[in-house]
C-alpha positions as a Python dict, from the first residue, in 0.01 Angstrom:
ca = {
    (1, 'X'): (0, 0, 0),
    (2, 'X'): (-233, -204, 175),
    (3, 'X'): (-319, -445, -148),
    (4, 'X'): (54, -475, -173),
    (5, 'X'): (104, -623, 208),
    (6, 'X'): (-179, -850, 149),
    (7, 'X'): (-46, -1018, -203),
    (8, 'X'): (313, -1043, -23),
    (9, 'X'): (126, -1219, 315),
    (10, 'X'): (-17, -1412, 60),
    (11, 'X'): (323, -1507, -186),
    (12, 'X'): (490, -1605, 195),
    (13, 'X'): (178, -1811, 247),
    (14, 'X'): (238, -1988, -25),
    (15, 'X'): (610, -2003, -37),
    (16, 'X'): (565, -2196, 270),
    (17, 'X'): (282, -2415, 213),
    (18, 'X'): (481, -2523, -79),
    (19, 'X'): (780, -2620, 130),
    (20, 'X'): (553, -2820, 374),
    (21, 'X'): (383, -2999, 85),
    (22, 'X'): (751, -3087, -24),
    (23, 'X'): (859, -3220, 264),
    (24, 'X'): (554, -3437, 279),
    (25, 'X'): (429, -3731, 110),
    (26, 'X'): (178, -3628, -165),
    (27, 'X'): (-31, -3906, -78),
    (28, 'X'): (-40, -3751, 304),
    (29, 'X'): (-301, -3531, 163),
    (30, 'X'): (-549, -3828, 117),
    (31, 'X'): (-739, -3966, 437),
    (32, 'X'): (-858, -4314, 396),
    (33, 'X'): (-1119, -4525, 565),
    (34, 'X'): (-1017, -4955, 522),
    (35, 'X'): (-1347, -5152, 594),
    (36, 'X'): (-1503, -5461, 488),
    (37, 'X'): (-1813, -5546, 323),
    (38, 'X'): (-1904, -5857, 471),
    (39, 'X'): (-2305, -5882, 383),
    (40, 'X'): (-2216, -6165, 155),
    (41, 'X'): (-2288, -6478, 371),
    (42, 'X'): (-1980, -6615, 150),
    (43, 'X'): (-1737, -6339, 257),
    (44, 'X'): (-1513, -6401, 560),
    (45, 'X'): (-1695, -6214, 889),
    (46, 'X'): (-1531, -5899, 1003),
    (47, 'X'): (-1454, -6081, 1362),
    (48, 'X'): (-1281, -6383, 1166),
    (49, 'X'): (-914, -6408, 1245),
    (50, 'X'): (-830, -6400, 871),
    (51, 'X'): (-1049, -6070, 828),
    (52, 'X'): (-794, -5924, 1136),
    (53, 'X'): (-481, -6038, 892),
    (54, 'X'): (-628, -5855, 593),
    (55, 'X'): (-736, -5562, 729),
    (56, 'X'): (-398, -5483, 915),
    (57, 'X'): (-165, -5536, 609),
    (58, 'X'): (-416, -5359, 380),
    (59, 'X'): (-363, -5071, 619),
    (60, 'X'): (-29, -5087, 725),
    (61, 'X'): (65, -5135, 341),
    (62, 'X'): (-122, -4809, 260),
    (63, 'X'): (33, -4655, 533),
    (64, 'X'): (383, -4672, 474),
    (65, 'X'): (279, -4544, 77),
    (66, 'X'): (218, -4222, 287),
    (67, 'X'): (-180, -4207, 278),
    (68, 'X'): (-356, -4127, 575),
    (69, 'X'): (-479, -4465, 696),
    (70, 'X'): (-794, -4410, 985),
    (71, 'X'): (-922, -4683, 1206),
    (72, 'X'): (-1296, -4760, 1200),
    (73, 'X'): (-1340, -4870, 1518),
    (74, 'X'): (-1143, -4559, 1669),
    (75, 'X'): (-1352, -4339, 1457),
    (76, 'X'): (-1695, -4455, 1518),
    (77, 'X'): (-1693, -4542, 1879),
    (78, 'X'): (-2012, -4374, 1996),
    (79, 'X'): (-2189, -4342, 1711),
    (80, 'X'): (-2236, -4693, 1608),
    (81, 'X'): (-2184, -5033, 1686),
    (82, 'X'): (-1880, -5129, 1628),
    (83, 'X'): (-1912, -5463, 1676),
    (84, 'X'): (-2193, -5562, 1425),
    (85, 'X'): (-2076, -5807, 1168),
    (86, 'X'): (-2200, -5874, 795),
    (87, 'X'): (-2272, -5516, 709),
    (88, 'X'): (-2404, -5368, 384),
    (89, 'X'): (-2255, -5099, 175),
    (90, 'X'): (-2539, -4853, 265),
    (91, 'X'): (-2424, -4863, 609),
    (92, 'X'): (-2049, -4846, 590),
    (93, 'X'): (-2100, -4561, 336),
    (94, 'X'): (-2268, -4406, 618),
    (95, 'X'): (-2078, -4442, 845),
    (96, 'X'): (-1794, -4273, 612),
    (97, 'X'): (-2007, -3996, 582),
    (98, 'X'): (-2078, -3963, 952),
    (99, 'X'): (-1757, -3969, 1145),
    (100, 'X'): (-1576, -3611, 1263),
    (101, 'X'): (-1269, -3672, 1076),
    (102, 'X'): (-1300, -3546, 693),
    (103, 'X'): (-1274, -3876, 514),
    (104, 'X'): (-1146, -3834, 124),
    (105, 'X'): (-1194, -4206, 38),
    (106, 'X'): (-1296, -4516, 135),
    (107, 'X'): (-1118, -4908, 82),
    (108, 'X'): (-1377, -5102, 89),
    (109, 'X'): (-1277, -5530, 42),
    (110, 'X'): (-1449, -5855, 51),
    (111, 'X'): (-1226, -6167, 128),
    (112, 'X'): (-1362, -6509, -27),
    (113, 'X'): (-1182, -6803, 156),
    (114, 'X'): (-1260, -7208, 92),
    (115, 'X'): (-1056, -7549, 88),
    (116, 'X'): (-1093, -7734, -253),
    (117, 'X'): (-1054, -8074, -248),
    (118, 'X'): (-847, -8276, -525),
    (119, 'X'): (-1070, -8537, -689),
    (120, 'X'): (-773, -8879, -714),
    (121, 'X'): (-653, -8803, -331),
    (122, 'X'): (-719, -8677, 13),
    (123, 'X'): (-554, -8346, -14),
    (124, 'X'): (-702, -7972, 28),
    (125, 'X'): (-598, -7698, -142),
    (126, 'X'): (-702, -7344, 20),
    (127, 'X'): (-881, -7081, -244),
    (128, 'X'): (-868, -6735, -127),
    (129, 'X'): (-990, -6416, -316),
    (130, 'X'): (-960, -6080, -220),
    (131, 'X'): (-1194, -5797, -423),
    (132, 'X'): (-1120, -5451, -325),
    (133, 'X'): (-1240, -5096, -433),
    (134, 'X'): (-1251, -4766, -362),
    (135, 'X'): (-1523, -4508, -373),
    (136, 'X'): (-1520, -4112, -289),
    (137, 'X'): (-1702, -4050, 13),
    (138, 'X'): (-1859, -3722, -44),
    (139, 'X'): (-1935, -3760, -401),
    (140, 'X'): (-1982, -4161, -382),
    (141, 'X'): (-1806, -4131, -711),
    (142, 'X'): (-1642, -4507, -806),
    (143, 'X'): (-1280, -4411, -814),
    (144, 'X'): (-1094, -4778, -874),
    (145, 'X'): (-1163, -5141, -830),
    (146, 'X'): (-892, -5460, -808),
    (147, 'X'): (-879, -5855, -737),
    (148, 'X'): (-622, -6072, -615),
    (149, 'X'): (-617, -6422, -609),
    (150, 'X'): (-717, -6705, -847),
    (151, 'X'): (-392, -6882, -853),
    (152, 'X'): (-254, -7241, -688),
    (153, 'X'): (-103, -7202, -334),
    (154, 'X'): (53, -7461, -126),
    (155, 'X'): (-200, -7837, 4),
    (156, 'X'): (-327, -7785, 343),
    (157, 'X'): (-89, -8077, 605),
    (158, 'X'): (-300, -8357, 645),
    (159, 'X'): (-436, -8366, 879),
    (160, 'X'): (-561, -8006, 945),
    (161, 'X'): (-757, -7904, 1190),
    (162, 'X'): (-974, -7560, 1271),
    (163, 'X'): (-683, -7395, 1412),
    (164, 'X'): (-471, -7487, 1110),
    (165, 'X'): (-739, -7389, 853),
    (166, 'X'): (-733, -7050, 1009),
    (167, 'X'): (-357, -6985, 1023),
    (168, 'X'): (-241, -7163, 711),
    (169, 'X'): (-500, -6943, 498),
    (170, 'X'): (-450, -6652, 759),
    (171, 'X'): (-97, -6599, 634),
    (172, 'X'): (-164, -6661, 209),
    (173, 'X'): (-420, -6377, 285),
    (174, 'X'): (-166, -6175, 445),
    (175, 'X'): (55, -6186, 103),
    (176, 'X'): (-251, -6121, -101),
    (177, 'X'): (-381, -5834, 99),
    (178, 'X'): (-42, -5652, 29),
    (179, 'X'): (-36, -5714, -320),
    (180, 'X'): (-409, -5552, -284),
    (181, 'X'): (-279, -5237, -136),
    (182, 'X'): (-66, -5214, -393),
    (183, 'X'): (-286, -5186, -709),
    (184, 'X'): (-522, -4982, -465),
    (185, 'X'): (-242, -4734, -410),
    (186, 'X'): (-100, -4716, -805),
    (187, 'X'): (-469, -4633, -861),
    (188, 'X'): (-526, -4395, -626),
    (189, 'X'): (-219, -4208, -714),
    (190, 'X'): (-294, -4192, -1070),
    (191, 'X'): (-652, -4092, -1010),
    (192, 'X'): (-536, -3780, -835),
    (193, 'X'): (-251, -3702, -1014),
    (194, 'X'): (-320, -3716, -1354),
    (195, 'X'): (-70, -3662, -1636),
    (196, 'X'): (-53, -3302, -1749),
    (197, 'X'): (-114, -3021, -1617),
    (198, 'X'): (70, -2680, -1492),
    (199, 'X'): (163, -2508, -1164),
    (200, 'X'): (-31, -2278, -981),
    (201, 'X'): (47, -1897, -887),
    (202, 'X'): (-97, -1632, -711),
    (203, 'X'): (-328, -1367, -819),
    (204, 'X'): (-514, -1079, -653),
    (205, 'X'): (-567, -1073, -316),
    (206, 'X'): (-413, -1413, -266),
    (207, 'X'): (-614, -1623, -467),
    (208, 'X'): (-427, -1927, -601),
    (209, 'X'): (-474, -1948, -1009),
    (210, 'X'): (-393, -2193, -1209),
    (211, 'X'): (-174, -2209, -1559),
    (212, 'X'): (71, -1942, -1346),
    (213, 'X'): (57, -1610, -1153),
    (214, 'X'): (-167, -1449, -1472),
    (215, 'X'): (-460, -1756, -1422),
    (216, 'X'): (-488, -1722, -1775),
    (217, 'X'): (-630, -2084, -1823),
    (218, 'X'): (-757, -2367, -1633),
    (219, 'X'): (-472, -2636, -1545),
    (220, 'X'): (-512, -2986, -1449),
    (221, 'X'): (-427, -3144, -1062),
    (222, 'X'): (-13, -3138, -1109),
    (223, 'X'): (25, -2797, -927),
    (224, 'X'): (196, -2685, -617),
    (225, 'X'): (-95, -2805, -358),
    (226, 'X'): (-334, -2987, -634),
    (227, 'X'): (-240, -3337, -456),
    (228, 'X'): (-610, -3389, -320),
    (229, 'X'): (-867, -3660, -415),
    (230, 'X'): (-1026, -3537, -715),
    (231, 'X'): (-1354, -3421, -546),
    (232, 'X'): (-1698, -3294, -673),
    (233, 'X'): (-1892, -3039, -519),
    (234, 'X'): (-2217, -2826, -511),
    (235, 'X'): (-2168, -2457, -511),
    (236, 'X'): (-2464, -2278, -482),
    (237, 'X'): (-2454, -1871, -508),
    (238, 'X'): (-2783, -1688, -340),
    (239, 'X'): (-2900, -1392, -399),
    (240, 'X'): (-2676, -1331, -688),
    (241, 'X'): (-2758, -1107, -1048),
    (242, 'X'): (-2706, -1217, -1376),
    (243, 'X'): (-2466, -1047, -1433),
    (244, 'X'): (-2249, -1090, -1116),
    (245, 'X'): (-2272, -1504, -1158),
    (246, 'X'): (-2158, -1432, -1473),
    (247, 'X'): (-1827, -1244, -1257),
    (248, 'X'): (-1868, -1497, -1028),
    (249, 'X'): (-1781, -1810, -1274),
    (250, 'X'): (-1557, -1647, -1464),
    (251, 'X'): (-1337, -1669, -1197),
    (252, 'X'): (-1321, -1983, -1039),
    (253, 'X'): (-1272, -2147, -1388),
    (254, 'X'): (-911, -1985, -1325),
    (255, 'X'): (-805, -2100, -986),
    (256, 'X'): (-558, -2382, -946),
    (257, 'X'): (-658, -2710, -940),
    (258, 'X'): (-980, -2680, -1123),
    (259, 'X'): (-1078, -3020, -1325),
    (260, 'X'): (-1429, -2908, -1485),
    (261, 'X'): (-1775, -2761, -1371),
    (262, 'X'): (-2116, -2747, -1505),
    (263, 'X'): (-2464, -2491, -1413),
    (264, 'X'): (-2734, -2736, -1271),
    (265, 'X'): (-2992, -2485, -1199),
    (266, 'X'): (-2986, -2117, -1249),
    (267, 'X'): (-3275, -1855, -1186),
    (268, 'X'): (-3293, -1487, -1188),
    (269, 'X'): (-3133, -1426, -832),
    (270, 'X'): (-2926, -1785, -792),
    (271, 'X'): (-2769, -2040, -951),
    (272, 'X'): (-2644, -2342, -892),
    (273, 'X'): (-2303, -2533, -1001),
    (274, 'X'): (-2136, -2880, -992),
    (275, 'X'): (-1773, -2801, -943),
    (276, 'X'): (-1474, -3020, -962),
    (277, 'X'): (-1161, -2960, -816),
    (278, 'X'): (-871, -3145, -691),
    (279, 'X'): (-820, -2845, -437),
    (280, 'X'): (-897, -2902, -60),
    (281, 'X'): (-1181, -2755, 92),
    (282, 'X'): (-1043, -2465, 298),
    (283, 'X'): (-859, -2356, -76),
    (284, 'X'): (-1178, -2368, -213),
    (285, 'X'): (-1343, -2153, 74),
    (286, 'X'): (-1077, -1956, 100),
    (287, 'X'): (-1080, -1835, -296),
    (288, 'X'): (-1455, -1766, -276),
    (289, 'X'): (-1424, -1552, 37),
    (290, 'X'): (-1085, -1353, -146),
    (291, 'X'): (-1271, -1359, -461),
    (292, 'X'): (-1586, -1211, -329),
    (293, 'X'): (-1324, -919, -205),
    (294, 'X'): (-1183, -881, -558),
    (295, 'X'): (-1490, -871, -744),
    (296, 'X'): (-1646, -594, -449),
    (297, 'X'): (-1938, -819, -306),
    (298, 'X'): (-2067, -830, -7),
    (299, 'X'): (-2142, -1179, 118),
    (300, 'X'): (-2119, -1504, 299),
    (301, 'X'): (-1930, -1833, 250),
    (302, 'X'): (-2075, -2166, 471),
    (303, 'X'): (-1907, -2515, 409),
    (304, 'X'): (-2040, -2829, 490),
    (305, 'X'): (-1983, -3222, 342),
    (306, 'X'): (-1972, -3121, 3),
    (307, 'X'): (-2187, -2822, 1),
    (308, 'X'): (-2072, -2483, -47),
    (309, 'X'): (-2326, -2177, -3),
    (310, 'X'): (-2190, -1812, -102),
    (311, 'X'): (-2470, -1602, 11),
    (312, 'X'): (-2483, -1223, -94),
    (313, 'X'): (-2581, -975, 163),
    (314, 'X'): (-2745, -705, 38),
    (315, 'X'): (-2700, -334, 160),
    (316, 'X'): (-2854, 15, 64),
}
């Protein structure tokens, strides 16, 4: 009677987790970080007035697709300077890494801007470029890259001064920055929604399965809830048999939203495992901690970056 009250708590869980993720964008369940890389002395400076043009259509484009768009500044106030300028990717991928909010992804852009000159006339002709791509923060796995830019746009008025410069190829940047988020965003979407796949059900205990309620086979990220950034991670069982990793594996190959895993290290009382899933991280802690339940071992389940421990604990 009791097992039967927990698997119908955990159908109404999921009943209504389904109708939230509905409701929602899928793309809500992405959080992304929009900086620059600006350690090219031939990039435009993060304090530039074009840079400020770029950076708020990139993320207001983004936005309104329905990803969750996080300001830098907001973020890492008090933990960095927020003010330094021509910053390398080391740092910003730090930064990512470092900042209380769980960041998925990261939009990372460099903005080339210069006047041309034509060679029979005094008349300027602004060249901008925009390179953008995107990396996964906790894995630092590339995820997708795009350029706009490389085609005529209007002759700077004659004459033109600072001020014009500035604005004139303030507001071409604007228009290519959108077209940026754009390709960023079809990109993003197909990365973590792939073609294929089945929907997820419920198994013992709660656990969500993939290729139905039965978890008969794994199933790729197109199932109720599978609408995360494809993300890697290190599970690492302690303290473990032989045998019971054995239980152990054969079981989350069969939860929802699984993508592909491999052993990196195995000894006689641990092993190690490089797991991919397109499931968020409390489903993923959450199925280890049922699972250990199911399978009728004691243990422990800590969570941190992209590290998951399951510890066994031993009794007499």
């Amino acid at each position: 009677m009791a097992l039967f009250k927990r698997l119908m708590l955990g159908l109404a869980l999921l009943i209504s987790f389904a109708a939230v993720a509905q409701a929602q964008s899928p793309n809500s369940r992405i959080n992304l970080l929009v900086m620059s890389d600006d350690a090219d002395p031939d990039t435009v400076p993060r304090n530039n007035r074009i840079f400020n043009r770029v950076q708020l259509q990139l993320s207001e484009y983004l936005n309104t697709r329905g990803f969750q768009v996080y300001d830098e500044t907001s973020l890492a106030l008090g933990i960095t300077q927020t003010a330094r300028v021509r910053r390398r990717d080391a740092e910003l991928i730090e930064i990512a890494r470092a900042v209380s909010t769980p960041i998925d992804a990261m939009v990372v852009y460099q903005i080339y801007a210069s006047a041309r000159r034509a060679v029979a006339a005094d008349i300027r002709f602004p060249e901008i470029r925009i390179a953008g791509r995107v990396l996964n923060v906790r894995s630092g796995q590339f995820i997708a890259a795009f350029e706009v830019g490389g085609f005529q746009l209007p002759a700077l008025p004659n004459p033109c001064s600072a001020e014009c410069l500035l604005e004139t190829v303030g507001a071409q940047s604007r228009v290519l920055a959108a077209d940026l988020g754009a390709a960023i965003a079809q990109k993003l979407e197909g990365f973590a929604r792939p073609a294929g796949g089945g929907a997820a059900g419920v198994g013992k205990d709660g656990i969500v399965l993939g290729g139905g309620a039965g978890g008969a086979a794994p199933v790729a990220a197109s199932g109720d809830g599978c609408t995360s950034l494809p993300t890697d991670y290190v599970i690492q069982l302690r303290d473990f048999t032989a045998t019971e990793v054995d239980r152990v594996e054969s079981e989350f190959v069969r939860w929802g939203c699984y993508r592909a895993h491999r052993a990196t290290q195995t000894t006689s009382t641990s092993a190690d495992f490089f797991y991919s899933t397109s499931a968020d991280s409390a489903r993923l802690t959450r199925n280890f901690r049922l699972m250990l339940e199911l399978v009728g071992l004691n243990g422990q389940v800590t969570f941190s970056g992209n590290r998951l421990v399951v510890s066994k604990v031993a009794t007499r």
